[in-house]
C-alpha positions in Angstrom: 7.7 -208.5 -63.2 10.3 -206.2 -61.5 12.6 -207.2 -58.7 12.0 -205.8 -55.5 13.7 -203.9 -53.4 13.4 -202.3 -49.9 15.1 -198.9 -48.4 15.7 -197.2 -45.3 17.3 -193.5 -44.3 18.8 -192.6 -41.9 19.7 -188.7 -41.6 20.5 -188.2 -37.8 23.8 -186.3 -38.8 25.6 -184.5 -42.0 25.9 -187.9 -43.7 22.3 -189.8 -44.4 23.0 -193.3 -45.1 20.2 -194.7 -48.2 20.1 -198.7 -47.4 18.7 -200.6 -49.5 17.6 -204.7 -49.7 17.1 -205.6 -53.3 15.9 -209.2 -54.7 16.2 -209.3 -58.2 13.1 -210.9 -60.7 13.1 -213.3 -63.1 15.2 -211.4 -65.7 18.1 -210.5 -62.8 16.6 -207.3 -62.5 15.4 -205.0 -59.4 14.8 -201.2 -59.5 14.1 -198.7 -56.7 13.2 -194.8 -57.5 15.2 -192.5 -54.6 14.8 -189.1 -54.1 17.9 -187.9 -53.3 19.4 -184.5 -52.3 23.2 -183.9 -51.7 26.6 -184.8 -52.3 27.1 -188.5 -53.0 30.0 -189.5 -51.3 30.3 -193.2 -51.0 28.2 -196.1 -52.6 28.9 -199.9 -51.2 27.5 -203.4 -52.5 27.4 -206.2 -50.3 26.3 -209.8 -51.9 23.8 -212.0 -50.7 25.7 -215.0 -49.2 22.3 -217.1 -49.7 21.0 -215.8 -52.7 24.3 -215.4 -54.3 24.1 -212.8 -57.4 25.5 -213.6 -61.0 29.5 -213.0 -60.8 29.3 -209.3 -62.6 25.8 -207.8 -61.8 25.6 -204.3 -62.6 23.8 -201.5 -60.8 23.1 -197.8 -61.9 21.9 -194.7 -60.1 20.4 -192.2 -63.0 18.9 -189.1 -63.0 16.5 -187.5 -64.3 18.3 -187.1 -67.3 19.5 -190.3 -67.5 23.2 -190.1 -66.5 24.8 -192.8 -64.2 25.7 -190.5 -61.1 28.2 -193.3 -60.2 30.4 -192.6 -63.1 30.2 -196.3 -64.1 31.5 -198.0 -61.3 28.4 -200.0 -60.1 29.4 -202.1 -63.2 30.8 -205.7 -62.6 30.3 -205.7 -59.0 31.5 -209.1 -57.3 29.6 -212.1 -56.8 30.8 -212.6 -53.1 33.0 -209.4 -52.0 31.9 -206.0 -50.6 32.9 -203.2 -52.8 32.9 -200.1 -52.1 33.7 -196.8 -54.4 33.9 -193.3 -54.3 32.2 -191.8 -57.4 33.5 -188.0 -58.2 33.8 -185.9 -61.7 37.7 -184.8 -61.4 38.0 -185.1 -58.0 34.6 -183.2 -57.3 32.0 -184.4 -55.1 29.0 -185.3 -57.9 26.0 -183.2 -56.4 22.5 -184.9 -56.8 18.7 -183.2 -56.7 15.6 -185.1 -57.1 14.9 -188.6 -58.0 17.3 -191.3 -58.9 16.5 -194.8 -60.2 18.5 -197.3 -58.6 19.0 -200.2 -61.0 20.1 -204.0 -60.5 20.4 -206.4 -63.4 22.0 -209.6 -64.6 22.4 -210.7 -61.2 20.2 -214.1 -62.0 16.8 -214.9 -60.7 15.8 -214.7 -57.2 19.3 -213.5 -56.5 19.8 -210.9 -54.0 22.1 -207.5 -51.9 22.2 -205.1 -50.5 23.3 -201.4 -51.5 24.2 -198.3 -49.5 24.6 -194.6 -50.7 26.4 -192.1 -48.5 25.4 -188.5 -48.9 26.3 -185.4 -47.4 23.1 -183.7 -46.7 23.1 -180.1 -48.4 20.1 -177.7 -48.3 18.3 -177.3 -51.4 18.2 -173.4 -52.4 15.7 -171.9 -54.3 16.1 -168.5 -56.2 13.9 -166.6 -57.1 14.6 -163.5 -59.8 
């Protein structure tokens, strides 16, 4: 069975805000498909204080081709602390079209967070030749 989770946007200005409520299965895991457009610019983890996650719970955002848009630093996220990163390639913005897969494990059973991406909203362009 896979962990649940539950997400809102909110798009009212240049930044849309992607929050999401995730309780994890029996296995520690929860997953959440997003599709995203834009420039990711911040990405925050808040812990349960209830349903406490596993010290070290990881979460990923891939693509469509599989790579970790967050460079990695989802990994090892706190037990009890907000964290809060700011994922770039080289100092660039990472740019992201299309659906993501937001992934939670080994944060325990029943264990629960939160997660919110930051984006800054860019028109997609389509060309034509």
């Amino acid at each position: 069975m896979a962990g649940t989770c539950t997400v809102t946007r909110d798009d009212k200005g240049i930044v849309a805000k992607w929050q999401g409520d995730w309780v994890a299965d029996g296995a520690g895991d929860a997953t959440q498909t997003m599709n995203l457009c834009g420039e990711l610019n911040r990405f925050v983890t808040v812990p349960s204080d209830i349903l406490v996650p596993l010290d070290n719970y990881n979460v990923t955002l891939l693509d469509a081709n599989g790579m970790d848009v967050l460079q990695g630093l989802g990994l090892l996220r706190d037990q009890t602390n907000i964290e809060q990163d700011l994922p770039n390639l080289n100092g660039v913005p990472i740019s992201v079209e299309g659906v993501h897969t937001l992934t939670v494990d080994t944060a325990g059973d029943s264990n629960a967070g939160q997660f919110t991406i930051y984006l800054r909203q860019t028109d997609p362009v389509v060309h034509r030749g």
